[in-house]
LUMBALO-398499 format. One record per residue (C-alpha): residue number from 1; x, y, z. Coordinates in steps of 0.25 Angstrom, whole numbers. Example, Ala and Ser with C-alpha at 12.3 -4.5 7.8 and 13.67 -1.06 7.14 Angstrom:
BEGIN
<site><seq>1</seq><x>49</x><y>-18</y><z>31</z></site>
<site><seq>2</seq><x>55</x><y>-4</y><z>29</z></site>
//
This chain:
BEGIN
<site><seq>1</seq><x>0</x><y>0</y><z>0</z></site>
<site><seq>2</seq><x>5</x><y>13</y><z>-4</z></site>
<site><seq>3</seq><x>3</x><y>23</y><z>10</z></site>
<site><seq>4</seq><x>4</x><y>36</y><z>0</z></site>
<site><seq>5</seq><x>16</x><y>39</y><z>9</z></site>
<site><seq>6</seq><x>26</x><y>43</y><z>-4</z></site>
<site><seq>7</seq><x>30</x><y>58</y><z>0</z></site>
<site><seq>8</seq><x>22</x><y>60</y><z>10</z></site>
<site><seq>9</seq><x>31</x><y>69</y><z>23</z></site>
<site><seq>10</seq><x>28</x><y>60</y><z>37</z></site>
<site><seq>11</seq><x>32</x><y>65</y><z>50</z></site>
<site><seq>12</seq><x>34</x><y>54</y><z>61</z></site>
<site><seq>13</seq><x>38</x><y>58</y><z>77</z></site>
<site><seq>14</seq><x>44</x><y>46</y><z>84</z></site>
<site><seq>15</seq><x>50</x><y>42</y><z>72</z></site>
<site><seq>16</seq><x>65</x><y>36</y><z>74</z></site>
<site><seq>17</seq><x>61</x><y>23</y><z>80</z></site>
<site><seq>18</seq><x>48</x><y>15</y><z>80</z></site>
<site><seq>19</seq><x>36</x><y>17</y><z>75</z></site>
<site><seq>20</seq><x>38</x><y>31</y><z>72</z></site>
<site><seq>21</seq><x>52</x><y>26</y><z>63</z></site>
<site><seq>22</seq><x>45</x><y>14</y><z>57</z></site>
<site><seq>23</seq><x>34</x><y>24</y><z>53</z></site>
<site><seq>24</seq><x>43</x><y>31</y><z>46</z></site>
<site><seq>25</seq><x>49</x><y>20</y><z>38</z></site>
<site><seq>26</seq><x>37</x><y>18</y><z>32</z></site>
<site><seq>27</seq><x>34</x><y>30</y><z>29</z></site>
<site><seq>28</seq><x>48</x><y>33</y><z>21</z></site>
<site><seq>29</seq><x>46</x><y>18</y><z>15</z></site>
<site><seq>30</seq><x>33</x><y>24</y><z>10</z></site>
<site><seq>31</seq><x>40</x><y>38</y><z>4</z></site>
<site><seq>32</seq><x>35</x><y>47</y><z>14</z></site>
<site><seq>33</seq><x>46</x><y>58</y><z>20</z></site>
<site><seq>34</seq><x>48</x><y>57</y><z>34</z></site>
<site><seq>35</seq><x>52</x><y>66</y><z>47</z></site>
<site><seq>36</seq><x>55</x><y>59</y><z>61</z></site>
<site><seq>37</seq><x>57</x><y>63</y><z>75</z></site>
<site><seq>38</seq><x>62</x><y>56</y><z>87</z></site>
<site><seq>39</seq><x>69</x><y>59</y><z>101</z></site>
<site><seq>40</seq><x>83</x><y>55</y><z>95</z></site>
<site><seq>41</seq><x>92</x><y>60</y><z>85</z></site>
<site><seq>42</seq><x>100</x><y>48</y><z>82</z></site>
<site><seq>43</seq><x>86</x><y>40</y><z>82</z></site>
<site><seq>44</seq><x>80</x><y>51</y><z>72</z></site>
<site><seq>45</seq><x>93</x><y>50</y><z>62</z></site>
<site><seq>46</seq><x>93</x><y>36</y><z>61</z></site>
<site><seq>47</seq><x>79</x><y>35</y><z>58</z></site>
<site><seq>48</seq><x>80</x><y>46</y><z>47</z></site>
<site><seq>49</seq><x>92</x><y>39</y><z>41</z></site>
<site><seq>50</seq><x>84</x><y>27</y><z>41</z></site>
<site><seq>51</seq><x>71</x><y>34</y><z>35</z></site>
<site><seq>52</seq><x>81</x><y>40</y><z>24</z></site>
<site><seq>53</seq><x>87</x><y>28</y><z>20</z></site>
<site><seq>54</seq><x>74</x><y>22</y><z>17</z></site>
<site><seq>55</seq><x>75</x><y>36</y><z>7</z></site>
<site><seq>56</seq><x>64</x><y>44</y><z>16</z></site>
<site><seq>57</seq><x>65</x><y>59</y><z>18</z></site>
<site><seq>58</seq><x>67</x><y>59</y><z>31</z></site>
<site><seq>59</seq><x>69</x><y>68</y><z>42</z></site>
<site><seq>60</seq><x>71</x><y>68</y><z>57</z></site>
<site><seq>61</seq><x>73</x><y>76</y><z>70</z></site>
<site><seq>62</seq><x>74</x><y>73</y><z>85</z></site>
<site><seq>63</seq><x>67</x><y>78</y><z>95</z></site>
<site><seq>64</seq><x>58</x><y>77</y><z>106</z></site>
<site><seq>65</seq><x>42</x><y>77</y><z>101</z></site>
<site><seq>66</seq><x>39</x><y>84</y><z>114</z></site>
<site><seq>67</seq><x>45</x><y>96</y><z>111</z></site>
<site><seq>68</seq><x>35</x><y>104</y><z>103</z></site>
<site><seq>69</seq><x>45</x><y>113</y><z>96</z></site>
<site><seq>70</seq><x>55</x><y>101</y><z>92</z></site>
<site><seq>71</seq><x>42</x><y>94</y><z>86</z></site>
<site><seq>72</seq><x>38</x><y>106</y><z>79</z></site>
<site><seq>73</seq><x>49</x><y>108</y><z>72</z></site>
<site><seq>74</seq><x>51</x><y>96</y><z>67</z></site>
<site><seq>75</seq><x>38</x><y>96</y><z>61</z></site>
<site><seq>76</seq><x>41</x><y>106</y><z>53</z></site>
<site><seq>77</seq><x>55</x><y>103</y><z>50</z></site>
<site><seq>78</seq><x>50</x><y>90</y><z>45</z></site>
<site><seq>79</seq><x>41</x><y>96</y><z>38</z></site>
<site><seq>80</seq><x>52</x><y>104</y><z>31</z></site>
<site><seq>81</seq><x>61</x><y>94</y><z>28</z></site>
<site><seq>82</seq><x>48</x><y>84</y><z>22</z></site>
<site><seq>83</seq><x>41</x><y>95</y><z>14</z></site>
<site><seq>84</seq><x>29</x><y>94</y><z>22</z></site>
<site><seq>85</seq><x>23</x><y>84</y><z>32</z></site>
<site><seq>86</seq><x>11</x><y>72</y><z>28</z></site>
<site><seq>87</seq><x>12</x><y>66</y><z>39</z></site>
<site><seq>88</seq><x>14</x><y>65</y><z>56</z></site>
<site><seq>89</seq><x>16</x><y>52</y><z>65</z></site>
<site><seq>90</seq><x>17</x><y>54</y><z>78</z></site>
<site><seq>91</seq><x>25</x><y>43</y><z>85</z></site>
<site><seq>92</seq><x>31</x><y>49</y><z>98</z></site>
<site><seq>93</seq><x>27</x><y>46</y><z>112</z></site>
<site><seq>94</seq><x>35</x><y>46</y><z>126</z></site>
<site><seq>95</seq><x>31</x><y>34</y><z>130</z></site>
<site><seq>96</seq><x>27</x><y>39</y><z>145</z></site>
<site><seq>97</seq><x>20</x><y>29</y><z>150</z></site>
<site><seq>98</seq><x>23</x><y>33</y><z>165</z></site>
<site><seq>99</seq><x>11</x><y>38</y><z>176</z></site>
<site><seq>100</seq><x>16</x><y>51</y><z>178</z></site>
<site><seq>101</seq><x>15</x><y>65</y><z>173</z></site>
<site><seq>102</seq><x>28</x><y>66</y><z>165</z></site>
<site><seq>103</seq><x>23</x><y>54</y><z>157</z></site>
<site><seq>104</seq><x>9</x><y>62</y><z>155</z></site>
<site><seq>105</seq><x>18</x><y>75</y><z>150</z></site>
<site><seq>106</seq><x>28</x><y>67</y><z>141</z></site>
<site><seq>107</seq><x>14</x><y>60</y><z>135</z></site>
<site><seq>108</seq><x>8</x><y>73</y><z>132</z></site>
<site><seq>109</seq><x>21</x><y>80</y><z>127</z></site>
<site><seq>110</seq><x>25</x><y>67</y><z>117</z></site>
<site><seq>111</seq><x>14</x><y>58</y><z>115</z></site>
<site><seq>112</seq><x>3</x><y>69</y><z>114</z></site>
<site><seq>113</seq><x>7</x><y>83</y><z>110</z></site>
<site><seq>114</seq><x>19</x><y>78</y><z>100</z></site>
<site><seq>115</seq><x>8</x><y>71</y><z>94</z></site>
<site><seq>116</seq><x>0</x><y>85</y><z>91</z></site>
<site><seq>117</seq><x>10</x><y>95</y><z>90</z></site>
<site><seq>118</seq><x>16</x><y>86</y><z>78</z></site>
<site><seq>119</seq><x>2</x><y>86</y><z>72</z></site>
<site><seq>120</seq><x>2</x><y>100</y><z>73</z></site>
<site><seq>121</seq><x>15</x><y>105</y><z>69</z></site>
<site><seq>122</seq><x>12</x><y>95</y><z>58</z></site>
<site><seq>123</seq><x>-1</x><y>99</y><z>53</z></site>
<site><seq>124</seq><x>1</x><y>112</y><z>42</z></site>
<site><seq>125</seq><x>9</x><y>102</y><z>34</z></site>
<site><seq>126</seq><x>-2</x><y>90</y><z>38</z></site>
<site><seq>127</seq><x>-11</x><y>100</y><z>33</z></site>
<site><seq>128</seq><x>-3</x><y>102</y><z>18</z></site>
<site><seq>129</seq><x>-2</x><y>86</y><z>17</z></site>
<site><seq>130</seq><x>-12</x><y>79</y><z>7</z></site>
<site><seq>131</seq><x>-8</x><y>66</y><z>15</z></site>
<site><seq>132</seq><x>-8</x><y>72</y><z>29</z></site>
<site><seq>133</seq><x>-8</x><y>62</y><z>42</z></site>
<site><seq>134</seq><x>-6</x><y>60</y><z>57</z></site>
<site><seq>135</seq><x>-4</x><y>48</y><z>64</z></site>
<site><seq>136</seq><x>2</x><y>47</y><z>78</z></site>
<site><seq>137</seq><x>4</x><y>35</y><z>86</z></site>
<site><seq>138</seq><x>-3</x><y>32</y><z>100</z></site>
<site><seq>139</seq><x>-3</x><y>19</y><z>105</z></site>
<site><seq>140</seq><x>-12</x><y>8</y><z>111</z></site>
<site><seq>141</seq><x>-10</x><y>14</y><z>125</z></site>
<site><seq>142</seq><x>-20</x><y>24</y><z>120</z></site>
<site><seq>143</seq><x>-30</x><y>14</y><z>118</z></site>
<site><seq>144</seq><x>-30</x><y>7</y><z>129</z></site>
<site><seq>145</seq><x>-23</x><y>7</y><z>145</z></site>
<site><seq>146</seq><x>-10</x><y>0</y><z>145</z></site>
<site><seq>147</seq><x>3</x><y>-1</y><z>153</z></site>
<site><seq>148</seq><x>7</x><y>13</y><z>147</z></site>
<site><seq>149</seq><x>6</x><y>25</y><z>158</z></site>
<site><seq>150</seq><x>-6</x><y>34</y><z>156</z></site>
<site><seq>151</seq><x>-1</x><y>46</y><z>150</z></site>
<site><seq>152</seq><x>5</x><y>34</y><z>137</z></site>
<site><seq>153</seq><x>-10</x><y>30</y><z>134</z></site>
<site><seq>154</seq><x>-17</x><y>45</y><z>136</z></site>
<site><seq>155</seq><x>-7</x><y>51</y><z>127</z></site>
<site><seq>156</seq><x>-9</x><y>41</y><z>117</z></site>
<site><seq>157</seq><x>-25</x><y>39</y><z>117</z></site>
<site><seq>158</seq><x>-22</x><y>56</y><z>115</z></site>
<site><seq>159</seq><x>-15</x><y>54</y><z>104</z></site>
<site><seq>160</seq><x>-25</x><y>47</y><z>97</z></site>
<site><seq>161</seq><x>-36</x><y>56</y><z>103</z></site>
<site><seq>162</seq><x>-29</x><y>67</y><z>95</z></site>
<site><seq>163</seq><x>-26</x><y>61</y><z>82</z></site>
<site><seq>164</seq><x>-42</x><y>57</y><z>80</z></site>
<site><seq>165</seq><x>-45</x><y>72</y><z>83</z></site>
<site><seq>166</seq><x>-35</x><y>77</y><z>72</z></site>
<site><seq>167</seq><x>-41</x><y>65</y><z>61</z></site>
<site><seq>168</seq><x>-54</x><y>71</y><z>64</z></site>
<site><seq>169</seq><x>-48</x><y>87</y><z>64</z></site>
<site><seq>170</seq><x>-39</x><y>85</y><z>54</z></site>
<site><seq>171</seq><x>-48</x><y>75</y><z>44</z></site>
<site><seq>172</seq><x>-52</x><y>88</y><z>35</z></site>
<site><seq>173</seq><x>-39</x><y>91</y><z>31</z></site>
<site><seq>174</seq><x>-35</x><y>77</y><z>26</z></site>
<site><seq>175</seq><x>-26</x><y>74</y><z>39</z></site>
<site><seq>176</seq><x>-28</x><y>60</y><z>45</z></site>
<site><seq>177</seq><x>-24</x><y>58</y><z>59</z></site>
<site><seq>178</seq><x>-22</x><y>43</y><z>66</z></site>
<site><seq>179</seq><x>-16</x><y>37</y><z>77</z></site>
<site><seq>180</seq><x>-8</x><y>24</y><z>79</z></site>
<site><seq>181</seq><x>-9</x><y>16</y><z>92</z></site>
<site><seq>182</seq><x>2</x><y>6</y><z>91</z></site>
<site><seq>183</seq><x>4</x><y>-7</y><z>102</z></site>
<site><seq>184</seq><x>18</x><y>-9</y><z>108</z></site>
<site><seq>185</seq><x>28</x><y>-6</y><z>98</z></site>
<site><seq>186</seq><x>42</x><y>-13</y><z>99</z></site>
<site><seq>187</seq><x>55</x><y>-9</y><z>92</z></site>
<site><seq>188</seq><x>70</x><y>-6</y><z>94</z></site>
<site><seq>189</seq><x>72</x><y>5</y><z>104</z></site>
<site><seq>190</seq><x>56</x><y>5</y><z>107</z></site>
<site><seq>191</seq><x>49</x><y>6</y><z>120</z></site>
<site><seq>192</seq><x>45</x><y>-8</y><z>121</z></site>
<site><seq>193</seq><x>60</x><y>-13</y><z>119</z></site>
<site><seq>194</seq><x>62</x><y>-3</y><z>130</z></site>
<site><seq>195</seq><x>54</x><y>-11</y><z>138</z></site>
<site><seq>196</seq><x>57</x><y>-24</y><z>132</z></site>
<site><seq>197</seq><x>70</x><y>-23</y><z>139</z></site>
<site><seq>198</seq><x>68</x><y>-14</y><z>151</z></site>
<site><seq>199</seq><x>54</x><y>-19</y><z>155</z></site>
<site><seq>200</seq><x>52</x><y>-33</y><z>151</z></site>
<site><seq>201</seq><x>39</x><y>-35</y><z>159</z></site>
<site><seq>202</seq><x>34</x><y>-25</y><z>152</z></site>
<site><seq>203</seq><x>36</x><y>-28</y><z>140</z></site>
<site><seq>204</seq><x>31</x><y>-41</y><z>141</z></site>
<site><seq>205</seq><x>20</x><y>-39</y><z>146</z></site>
<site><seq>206</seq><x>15</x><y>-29</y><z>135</z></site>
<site><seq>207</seq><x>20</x><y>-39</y><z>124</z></site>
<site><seq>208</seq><x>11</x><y>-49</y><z>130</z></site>
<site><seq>209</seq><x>-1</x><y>-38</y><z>129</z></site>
<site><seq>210</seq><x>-1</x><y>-40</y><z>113</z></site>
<site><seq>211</seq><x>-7</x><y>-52</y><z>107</z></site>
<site><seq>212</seq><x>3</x><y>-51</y><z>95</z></site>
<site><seq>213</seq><x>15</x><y>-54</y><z>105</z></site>
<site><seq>214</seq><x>23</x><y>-42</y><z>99</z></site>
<site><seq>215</seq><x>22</x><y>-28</y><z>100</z></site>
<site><seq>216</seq><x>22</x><y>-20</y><z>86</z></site>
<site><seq>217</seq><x>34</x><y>-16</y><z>77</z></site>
<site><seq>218</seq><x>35</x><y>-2</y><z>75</z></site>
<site><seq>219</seq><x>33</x><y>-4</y><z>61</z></site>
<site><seq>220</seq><x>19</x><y>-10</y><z>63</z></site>
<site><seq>221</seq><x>14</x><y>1</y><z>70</z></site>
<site><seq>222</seq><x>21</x><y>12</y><z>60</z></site>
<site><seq>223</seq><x>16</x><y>6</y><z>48</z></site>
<site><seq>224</seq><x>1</x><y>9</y><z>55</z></site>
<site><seq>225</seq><x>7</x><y>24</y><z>57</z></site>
<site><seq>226</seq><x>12</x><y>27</y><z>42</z></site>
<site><seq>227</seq><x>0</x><y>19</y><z>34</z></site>
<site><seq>228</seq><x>-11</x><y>29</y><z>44</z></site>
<site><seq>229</seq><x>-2</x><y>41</y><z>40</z></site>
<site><seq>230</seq><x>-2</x><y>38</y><z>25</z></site>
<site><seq>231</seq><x>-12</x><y>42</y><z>15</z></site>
<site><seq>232</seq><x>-15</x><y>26</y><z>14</z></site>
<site><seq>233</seq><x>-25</x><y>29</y><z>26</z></site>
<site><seq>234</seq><x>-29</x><y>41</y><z>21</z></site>
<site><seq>235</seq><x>-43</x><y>41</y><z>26</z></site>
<site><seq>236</seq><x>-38</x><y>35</y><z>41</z></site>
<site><seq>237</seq><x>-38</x><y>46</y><z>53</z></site>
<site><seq>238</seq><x>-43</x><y>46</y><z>65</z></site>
<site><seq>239</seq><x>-37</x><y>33</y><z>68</z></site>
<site><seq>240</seq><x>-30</x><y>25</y><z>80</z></site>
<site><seq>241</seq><x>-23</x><y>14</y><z>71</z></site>
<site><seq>242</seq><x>-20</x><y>2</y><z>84</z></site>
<site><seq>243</seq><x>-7</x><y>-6</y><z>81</z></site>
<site><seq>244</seq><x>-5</x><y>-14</y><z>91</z></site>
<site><seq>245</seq><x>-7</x><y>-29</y><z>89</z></site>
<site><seq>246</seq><x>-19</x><y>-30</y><z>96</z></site>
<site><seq>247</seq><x>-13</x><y>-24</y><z>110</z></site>
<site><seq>248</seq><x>-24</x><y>-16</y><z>112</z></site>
<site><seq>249</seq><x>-38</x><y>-22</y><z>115</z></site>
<site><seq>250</seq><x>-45</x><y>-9</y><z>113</z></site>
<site><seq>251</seq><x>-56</x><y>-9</y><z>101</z></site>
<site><seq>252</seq><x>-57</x><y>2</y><z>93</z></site>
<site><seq>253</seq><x>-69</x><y>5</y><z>88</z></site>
//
């Protein structure tokens, strides 16, 4: 299937490692031009050089997506160096899964507000684009009580809450908006090796939630990110798209 992808300028947050790099590798394997951000420098060249050799435009910065002015300005610096921007994936969380008020603070700053100033800063260019789209990615927390901390599962259940309001806002002006809810998600450098190797019982006891037997490979969820964004869906918004293998006991209706 041909995603309609060719040419088309794709912003990704979160995008060196994971599901936000693997999102970008199919984008470039589908000719769209791509612009990255991630904590880490080192982490952001190598992706870049990775996305190039694949023969992607693409373009990189570090910084932190809490910092409003950073954030900002790499928007529009991406949108510089990519002659315009079609699309925004939002793919950054801090993971604060503590009961306490810097984890509620760090939710709010990184999950939730990244999430609209991004769409914001975004928009005149979303607003230009014949192709235009939004998808950010949630998680199952959202759907349901888990052994994430509160602040986690608020934040993302927000993030969906928003993106239904900007499919139904935004709908008149040919700009689809969707979310993404993956399952636990495993891969080099990941949380879940984190705790594979630091918190074992952990780890075992939420491999043994999903019926699969396995947690998801990033590519599995990301190829649910990029086909949402493309044209190839152009008449999906206002979507939560579950990937999760069946984790989640939730039905939605």
């Amino acid at each position: 299937m041909d995603l309609g992808l060719k040419g088309l300028r794709a912003l990704i947050t979160g995008g060196s490692k994971g599901i936000g790099f693997h999102c970008a590798e199919v984008l470039a394997a589908e000719g769209a031009a791509i612009s990255i951000c991630a904590r880490t420098s080192a982490d952001v060249e190598t992706a870049v050089s990775r996305l190039t050799a694949l023969g992607a435009t693409a373009y990189g910065t570090a910084l932190d997506v809490s910092d409003k002015t950073a954030l900002e300005a790499w928007v529009t610096n991406s949108a510089e160096a990519l002659g315009g921007i079609d699309i925004v994936i939002g793919n950054v969380s801090a993971l604060a899964v503590n009961d306490d008020e810097a984890a509620w603070q760090a939710g709010f700053e990184t999950d939730m507000m990244h999430s609209v100033r991004l769409v914001n800063v975004a928009m005149p260019w979303l607003e230009k684009s014949p192709a235009a789209s939004i998808t950010l990615v949630s998680s199952v927390s959202g759907r349901e009580i888990d052994f994430t901390g509160p602040a986690y599962g608020a934040f993302k259940a927000a993030i969906v809450h928003y993106a239904q309001g900007l499919a139904y806002k935004l709908a008149a002006k040919g700009i689809r908006a969707n979310t993404v809810s993956p399952g636990n998600t495993y891969f080099d450098g990941g949380i879940w090796q984190n705790i594979e190797n630091n918190m074992p019982d952990l780890y075992a006891e939420a491999l043994a939630l999903n019926p699969t037997g396995r947690m998801a490979k990033p590519e599995e969820i990301a190829r649910g990110v990029v086909f949402l964004a493309s044209p190839a869906s152009s008449f999906t918004t206002g979507t939560n798209l579950v990937i999760d293998g069946a984790l989640t006991k939730g039905v939605q209706l």
